[in-house]
C-alpha positions in Angstrom: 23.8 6.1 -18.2 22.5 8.6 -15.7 18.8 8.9 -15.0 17.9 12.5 -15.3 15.9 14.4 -12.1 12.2 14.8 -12.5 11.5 18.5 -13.0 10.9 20.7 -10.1 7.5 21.8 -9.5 8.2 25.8 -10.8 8.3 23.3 -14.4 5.0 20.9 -13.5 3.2 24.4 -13.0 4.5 26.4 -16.3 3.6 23.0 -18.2 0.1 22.4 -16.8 -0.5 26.1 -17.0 0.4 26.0 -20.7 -1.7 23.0 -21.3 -4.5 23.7 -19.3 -6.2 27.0 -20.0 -8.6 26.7 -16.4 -5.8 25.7 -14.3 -3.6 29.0 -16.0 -6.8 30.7 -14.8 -6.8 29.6 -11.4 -3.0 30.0 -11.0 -3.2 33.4 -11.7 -5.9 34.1 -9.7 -5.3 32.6 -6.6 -1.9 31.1 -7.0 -1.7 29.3 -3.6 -5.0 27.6 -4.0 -4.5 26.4 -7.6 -1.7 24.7 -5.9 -3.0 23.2 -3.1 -5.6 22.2 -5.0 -3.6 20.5 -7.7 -1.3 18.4 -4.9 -4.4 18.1 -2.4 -2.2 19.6 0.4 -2.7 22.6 2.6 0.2 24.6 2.4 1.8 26.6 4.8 -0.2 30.0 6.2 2.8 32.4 6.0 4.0 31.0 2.6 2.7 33.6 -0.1 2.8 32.3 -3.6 3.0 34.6 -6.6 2.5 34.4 -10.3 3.3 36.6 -13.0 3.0 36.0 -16.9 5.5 37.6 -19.8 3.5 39.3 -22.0 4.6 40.9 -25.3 6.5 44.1 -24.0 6.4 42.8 -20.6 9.5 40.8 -19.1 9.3 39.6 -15.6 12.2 39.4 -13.3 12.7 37.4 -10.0 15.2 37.7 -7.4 16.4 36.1 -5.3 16.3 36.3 -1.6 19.7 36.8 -0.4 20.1 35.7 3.1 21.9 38.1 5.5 20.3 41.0 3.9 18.9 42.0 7.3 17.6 41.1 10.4 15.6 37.9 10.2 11.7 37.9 11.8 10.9 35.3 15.0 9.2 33.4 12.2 12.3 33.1 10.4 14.3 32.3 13.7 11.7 29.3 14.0 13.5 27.7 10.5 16.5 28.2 10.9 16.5 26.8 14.3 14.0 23.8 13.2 10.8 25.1 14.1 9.4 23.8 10.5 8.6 20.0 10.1 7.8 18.3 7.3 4.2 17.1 6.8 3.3 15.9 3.3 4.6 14.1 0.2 2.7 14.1 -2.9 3.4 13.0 -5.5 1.6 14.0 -9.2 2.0 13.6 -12.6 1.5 15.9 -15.8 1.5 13.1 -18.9 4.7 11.6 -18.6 6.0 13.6 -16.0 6.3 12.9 -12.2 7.0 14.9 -9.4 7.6 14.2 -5.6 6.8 17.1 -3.5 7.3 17.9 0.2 5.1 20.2 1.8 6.5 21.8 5.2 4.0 23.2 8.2 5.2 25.2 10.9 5.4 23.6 14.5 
């Protein structure tokens, strides 16, 4: 018998969003800061976190990045050619669920 993977932490937010009406607050609000708040971690400066909510007559739609779509910025050199290292793990847990996250910082 396989042990299934703890959910990622798009699911740990949608859950504690949904059970938590201050922290839905605070996630829409300031998205980045309801996070680093919630895993007690600074997160990255250039990351930019966004939050949108389906609404009746409303249907949101992400996509994806798709890589080789253009040029890619000096910041985005850095990555690719290791300039990110990784500084955190956190770990939390939502009632039965757990999460491990790693939190990257640029060099």
């Amino acid at each position: 018998m396989t042990t299934p993977a703890p959910p990622d932490l798009k699911t740990i937010l949608v859950q504690k969003a949904l059970g938590d009406a201050a922290f839905k607050g605070q996630l829409l609000a300031d998205p980045k800061g309801a996070i680093e708040r919630l895993l007690g971690v600074k997160l990255p400066e250039a990351l930019e976190v966004a939050v949108a909510q389906e609404a009746p007559g409303k249907v949101v739609v992400v996509l994806p990045f798709q890589p080789g779509s253009g040029e890619l910025s000096d910041q985005d050199l850095e990555t690719v050619t290791g300039g990110w290292e990784w500084v955190a793990w956190t770990a939390y847990s939502v009632g039965t669920l757990g999460i491990a996250c790693a939190i990257a910082a640029s060099k």
